[in-house]
C-alpha positions in Angstrom: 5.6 -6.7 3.4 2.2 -6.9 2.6 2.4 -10.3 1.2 4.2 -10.9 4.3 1.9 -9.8 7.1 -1.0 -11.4 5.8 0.7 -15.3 5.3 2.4 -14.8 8.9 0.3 -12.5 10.8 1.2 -13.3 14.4 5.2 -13.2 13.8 4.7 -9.8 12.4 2.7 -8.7 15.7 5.5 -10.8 17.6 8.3 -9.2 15.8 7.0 -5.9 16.3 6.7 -6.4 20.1 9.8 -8.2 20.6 12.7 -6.5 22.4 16.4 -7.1 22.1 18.2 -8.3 25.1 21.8 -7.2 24.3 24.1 -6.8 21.5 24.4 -10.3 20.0 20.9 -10.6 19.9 20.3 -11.6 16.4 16.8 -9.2 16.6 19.1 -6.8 16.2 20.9 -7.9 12.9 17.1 -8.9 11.6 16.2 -5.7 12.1 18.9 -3.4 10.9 18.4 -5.8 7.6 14.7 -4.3 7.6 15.9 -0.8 8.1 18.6 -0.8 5.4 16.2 -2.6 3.1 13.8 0.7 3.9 16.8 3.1 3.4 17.8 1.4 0.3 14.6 1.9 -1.5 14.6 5.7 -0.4 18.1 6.2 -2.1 16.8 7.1 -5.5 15.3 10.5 -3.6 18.6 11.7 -2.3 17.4 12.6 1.2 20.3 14.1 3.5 20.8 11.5 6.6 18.6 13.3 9.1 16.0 13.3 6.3 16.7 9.6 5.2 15.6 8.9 8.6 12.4 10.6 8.9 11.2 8.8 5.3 12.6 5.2 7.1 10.3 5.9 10.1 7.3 7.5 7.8 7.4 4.4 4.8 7.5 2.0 8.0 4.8 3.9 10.3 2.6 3.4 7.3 3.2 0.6 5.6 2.6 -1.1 9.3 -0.9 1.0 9.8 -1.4 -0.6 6.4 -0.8 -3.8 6.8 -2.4 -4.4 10.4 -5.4 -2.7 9.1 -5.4 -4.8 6.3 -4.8 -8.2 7.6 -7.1 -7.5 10.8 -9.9 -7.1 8.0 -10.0 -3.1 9.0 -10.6 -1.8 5.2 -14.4 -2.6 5.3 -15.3 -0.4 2.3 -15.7 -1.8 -1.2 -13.3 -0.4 -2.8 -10.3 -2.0 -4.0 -7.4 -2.4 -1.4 -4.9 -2.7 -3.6 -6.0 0.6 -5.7 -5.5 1.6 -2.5 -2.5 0.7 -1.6 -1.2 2.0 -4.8 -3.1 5.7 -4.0 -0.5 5.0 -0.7 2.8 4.9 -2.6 2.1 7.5 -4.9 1.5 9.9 -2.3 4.7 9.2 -0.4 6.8 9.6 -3.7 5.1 12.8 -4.5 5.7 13.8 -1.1 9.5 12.6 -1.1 9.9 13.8 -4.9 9.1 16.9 -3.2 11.4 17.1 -0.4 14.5 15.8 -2.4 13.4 18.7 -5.0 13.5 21.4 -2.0 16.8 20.2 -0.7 18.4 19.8 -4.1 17.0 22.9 -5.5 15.0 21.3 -9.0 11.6 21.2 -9.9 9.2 17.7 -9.4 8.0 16.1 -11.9 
């Protein structure tokens, strides 16, 4: 995504704004592909459906904050984006590692 938003950063903006105008629209079918793509990667955790949904929402609220930020040249600071980016992911697999250990009853690692 990230390699994505900063090679094509107006579709991203335009596919984030766009709107679907019925049931065929193929918007729709490009973006459920997104979402299942985003649900696939959250399998490994476990998550009941309601919580599935939350992580979806919270991995795509961030990695869009992160991405706009970074392609609109908002991370002014030198330090190293990528670092991070990296910090980023670790803390939402903590975080979910977390969760999935609550629901299922075991211990994080």
């Amino acid at each position: 995504m990230r390699i994505y938003v900063r090679t094509h950063p107006g579709r991203f903006a335009a596919a984030n704004a766009a709107r679907s105008s019925g049931p065929d629209d193929p918007l729709i079918a490009a973006a459920s592909r997104m979402i299942d793509s985003a649900a696939a990667m959250l399998r490994g955790y476990q998550l009941d459906p309601d919580q599935e949904i939350h992580a979806v929402r919270m991995l795509r609220s961030t990695m869009h904050g992160f991405t706009t930020f970074e392609a609109g040249g908002g991370f002014q600071i030198d330090v190293d984006v990528d670092e991070s980016f990296a910090w980023t992911i670790a803390f939402i697999d903590r975080g979910l590692q977390a969760i999935a250990a609550r629901t299922h009853g075991t211990a994080t690692r």
